[in-house]
C-alpha positions as CSV (number, residue, x, y, z in Angstrom):
1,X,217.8,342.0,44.0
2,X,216.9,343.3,47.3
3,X,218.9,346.4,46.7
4,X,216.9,347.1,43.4
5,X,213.6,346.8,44.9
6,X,214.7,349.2,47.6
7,X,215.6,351.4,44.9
8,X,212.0,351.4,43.4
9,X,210.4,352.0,47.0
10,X,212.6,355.4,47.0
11,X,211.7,356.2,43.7
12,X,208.3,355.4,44.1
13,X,207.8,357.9,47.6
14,X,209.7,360.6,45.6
15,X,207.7,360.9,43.1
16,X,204.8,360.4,45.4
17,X,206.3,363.5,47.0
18,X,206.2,365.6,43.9
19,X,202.9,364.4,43.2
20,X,201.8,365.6,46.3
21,X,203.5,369.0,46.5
22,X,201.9,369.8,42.8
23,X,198.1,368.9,44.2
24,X,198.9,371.2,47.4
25,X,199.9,373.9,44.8
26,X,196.9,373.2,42.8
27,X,194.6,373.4,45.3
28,X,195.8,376.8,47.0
29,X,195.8,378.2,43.7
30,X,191.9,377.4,43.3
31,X,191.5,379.0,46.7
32,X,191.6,376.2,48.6
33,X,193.3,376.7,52.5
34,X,196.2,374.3,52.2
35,X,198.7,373.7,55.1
36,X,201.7,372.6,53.5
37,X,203.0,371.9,57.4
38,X,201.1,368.5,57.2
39,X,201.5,367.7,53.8
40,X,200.8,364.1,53.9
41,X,197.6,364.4,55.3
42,X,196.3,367.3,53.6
43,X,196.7,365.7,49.9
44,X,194.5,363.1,51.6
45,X,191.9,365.5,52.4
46,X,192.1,367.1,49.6
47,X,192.0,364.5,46.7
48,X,188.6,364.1,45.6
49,X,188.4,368.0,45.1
50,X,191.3,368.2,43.4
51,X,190.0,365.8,41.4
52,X,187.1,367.6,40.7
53,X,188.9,370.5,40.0
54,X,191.0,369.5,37.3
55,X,188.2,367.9,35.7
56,X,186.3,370.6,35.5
57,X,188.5,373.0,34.6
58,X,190.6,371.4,31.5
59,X,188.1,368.4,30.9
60,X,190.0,365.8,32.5
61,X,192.0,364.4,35.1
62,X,195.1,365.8,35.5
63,X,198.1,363.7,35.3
64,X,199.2,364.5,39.4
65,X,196.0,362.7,40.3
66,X,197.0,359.2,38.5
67,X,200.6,359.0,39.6
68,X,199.6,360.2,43.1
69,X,197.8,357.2,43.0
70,X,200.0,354.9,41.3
71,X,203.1,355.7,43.2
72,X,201.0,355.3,46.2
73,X,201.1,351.6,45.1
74,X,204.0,351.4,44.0
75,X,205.4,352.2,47.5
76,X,203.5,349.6,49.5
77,X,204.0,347.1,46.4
78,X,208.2,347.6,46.3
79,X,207.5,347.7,50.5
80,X,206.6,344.1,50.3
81,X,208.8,342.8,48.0
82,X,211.8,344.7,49.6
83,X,210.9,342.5,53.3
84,X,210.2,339.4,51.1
85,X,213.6,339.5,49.5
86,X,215.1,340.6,52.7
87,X,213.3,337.7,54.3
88,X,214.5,335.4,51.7
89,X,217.8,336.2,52.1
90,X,217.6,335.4,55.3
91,X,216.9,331.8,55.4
């Protein structure tokens, strides 16, 4: 069991990943200065706008923006259960 929930906090930070390579790319391509160097900071920094933009320019909330957010989550949710089980195991 602990293996499996491992295997959800992996897929969970690569899609995260993704997520936040395709809001970097959104945002230089609205002219936004984007340094991919710290990318896990700058999607941060940069969320609200790119929320913003997407909603403005097709009407609503691109799909990035929710599974950013989700997967965000889902990482510190399959986090938790990963140490539990580990912790469980344990004892």
């Amino acid at each position: 069991m602990t293996l499996y929930m491992f295997y959800g906090f992996i897929a969970a930070g690569i899609l995260n990943f993704v997520c936040s390579i395709l809001i970097l790319q959104a945002m230089a391509r609205a002219g936004i200065k984007v340094s991919f160097f710290e990318i896990r900071w700058q999607v941060h920094k940069h969320l609200k706008q790119y929320r913003k933009i997407s909603l403005d320019s097709t009407g609503k909330v691109a799909w990035p923006y929710y599974a950013y957010q989700s997967s965000l989550a889902g990482i510190i949710g399959f986090a938790i259960l990963t140490l539990v089980s580990l912790g469980d195991r344990l004892n």
